[in-house]
NUVOLUM-402608 format. One record per residue (C-alpha): y, x, z; residue in one letter. Coordinates in steps of 0.05 Angstrom, whole numbers, padded with zeros to 5 digits, always signed. Example, Ala and Ser with C-alpha at 12.3 -4.5 7.8 and 13.67 -1.06 7.14 Angstrom:
-00090+00246+00156a-00021+00273+00143s
This chain:
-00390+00395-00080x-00379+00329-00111x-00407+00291-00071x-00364+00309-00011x-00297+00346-00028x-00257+00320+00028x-00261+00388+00065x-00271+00430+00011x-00221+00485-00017x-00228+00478-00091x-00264+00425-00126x-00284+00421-00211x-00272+00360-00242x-00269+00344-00316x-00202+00354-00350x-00189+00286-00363x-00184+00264-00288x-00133+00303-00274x-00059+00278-00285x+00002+00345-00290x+00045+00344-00240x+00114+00307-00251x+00170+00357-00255x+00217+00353-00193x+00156+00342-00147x+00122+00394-00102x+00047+00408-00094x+00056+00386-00020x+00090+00323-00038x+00043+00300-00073x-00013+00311-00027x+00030+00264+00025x+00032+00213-00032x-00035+00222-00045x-00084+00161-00072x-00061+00111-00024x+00014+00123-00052x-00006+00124-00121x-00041+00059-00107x+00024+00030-00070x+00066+00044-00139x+00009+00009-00172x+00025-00049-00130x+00099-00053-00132x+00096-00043-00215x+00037-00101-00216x+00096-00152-00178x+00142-00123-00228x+00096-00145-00279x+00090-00207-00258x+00166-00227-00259x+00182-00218-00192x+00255-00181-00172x+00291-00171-00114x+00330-00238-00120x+00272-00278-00123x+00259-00266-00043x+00211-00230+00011x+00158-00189-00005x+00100-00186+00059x+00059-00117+00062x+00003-00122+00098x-00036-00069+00136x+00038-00041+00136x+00035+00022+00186x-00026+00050+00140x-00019+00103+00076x-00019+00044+00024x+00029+00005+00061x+00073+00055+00090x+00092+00078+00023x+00097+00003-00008x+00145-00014+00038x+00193+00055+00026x+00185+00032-00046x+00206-00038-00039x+00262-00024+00005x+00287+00031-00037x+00286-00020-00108x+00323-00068-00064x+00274-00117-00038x+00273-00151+00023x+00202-00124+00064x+00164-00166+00120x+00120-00113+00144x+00054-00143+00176x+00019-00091+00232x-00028-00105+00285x+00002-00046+00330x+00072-00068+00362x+00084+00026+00369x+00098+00028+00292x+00148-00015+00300x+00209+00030+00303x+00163+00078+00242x+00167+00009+00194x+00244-00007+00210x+00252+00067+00189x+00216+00061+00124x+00256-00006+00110x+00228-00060+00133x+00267-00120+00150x+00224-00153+00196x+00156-00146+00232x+00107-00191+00236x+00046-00188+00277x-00020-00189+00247x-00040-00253+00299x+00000-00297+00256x-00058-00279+00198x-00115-00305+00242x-00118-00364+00206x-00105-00418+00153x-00099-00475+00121x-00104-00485+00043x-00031-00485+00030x+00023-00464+00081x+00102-00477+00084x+00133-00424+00026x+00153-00358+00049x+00137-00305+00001x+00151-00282-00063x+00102-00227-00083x+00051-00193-00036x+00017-00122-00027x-00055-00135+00015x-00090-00081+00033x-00132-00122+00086x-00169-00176+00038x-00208-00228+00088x-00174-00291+00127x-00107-00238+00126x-00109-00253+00040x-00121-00319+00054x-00060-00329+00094x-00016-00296+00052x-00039-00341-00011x-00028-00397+00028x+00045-00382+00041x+00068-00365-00032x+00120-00384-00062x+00104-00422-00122x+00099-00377-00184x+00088-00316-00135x+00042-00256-00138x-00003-00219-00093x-00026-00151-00110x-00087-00143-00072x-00115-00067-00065x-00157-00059+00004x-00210-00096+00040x-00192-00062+00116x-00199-00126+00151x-00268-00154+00111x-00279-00160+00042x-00298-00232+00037x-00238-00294+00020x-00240-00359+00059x-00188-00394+00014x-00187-00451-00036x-00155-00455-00109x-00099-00504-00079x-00053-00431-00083x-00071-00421-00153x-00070-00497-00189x-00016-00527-00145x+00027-00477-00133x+00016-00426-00198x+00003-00362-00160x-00027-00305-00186x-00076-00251-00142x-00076-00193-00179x-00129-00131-00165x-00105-00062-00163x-00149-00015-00180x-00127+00067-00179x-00192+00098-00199x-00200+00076-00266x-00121+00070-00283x-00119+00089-00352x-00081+00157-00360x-00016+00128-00392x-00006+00079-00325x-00025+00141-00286x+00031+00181-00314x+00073+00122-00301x+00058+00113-00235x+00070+00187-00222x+00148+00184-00254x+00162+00118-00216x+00143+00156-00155x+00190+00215-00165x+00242+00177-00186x+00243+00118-00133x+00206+00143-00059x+00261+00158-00016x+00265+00241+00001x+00265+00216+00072x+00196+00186+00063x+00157+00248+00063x+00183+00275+00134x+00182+00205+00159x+00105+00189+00141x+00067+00252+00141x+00042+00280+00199x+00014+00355+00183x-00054+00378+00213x-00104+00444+00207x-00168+00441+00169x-00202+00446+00233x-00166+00391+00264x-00193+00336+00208x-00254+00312+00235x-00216+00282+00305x-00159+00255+00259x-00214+00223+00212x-00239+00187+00277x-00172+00170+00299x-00160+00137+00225x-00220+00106+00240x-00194+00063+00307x-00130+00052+00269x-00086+00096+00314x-00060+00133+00257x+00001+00115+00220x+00025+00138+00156x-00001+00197+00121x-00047+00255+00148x-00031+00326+00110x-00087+00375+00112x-00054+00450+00114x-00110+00494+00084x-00090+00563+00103x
């Protein structure tokens, strides 16, 4: 049904949802990617779009360890960027340093804010939203971008427009339901052509059908990392 196809076998869906599958990628890569992947390359072609290139200096994922920002940060590394990966568990450590990041920040430091911050960023990729958005807005770089995509940690923003008028940055949504289908085919070539191979035994961690409901409750206390594959038969 519709209304609930996470466990389901098949599912019908009108035509025009659907997007073919990229030649030189496999049925079961593309499950790893999955939504949260396509919404990482979302992200990472939003900065693009707003100017900003390796040179122009760090790029801070947050919720790093999770689907969205495990695969941001394989994506960034791998089009040369420099990655400060922000996670609130200090055992995905060693998993982000293998993905690429360059550094690891704790998600502590996001507590809290003040209207404008010293400089340290150059683009963004939230997936949190809440005082963690905040905080990274605050610490732009002037004429950066954040490409915000997740509300994890709260959906409200305690921030100002001292970020936007004083220092020119730009928050940019990222939507992946209602991508139109010439930015989903996009999305779908930039991610055969630029996730590592390495990603996909790195991030995905393959269970049963029958094992799903425990991992869904283990996603749900955040002591998942990466990407859950659901083998069907």
């Amino acid at each position: 049904p519709l209304g609930r196809p996470g466990r389901t076998r098949s599912v019908r869906v009108k035509g025009d949802w659907l997007v073919a599958l990229p030649a030189g990628l496999s049925s079961r890569n593309a499950m790893i990617i999955g939504t949260a992947g396509f919404t990482a390359m979302l992200c990472v072609m939003a900065l693009e779009d707003a100017g900003i290139r390796p040179q122009d200096g760090e790029i801070v994922v947050t919720g790093a360890s999770g689907g969205v920002g495990s695969t941001a940060v394989a994506l960034l590394h791998k089009l040369g960027y420099q990655v400060a990966a922000v996670s609130g568990r200090e055992s995905t450590h060693g998993y982000l340093k293998s993905l690429g990041a360059n550094r690891i920040l704790s998600r502590d430091e996001f507590a809290e804010s003040r209207p404008l911050e010293k400089q340290l960023w150059a683009g963004a990729i939230d997936t949190v939203g809440d005082k963690v958005l905040a905080k990274v807005l605050a610490q732009m770089n002037y004429g950066g971008c954040v490409a915000a995509c997740g509300l994890a940690g709260g959906f409200a923003l305690p921030t100002t427009v001292m970020p936007f008028i004083l220092r020119n940055v730009r928050l940019q949504g990222v939507d992946s339901v209602m991508t139109p289908p010439a930015r989903r085919a996009e999305a779908w070539a930039r991610l055969v052509k630029d996730l590592p191979e390495s990603f996909y035994a790195q991030a995905a961690t393959e269970i049963t059908l029958a094992d799903a409901p425990k991992f869904a409750d283990a996603i749900i206390n955040n002591q998942v990392q990466g990407r859950t594959l659901v083998k069907i038969k």
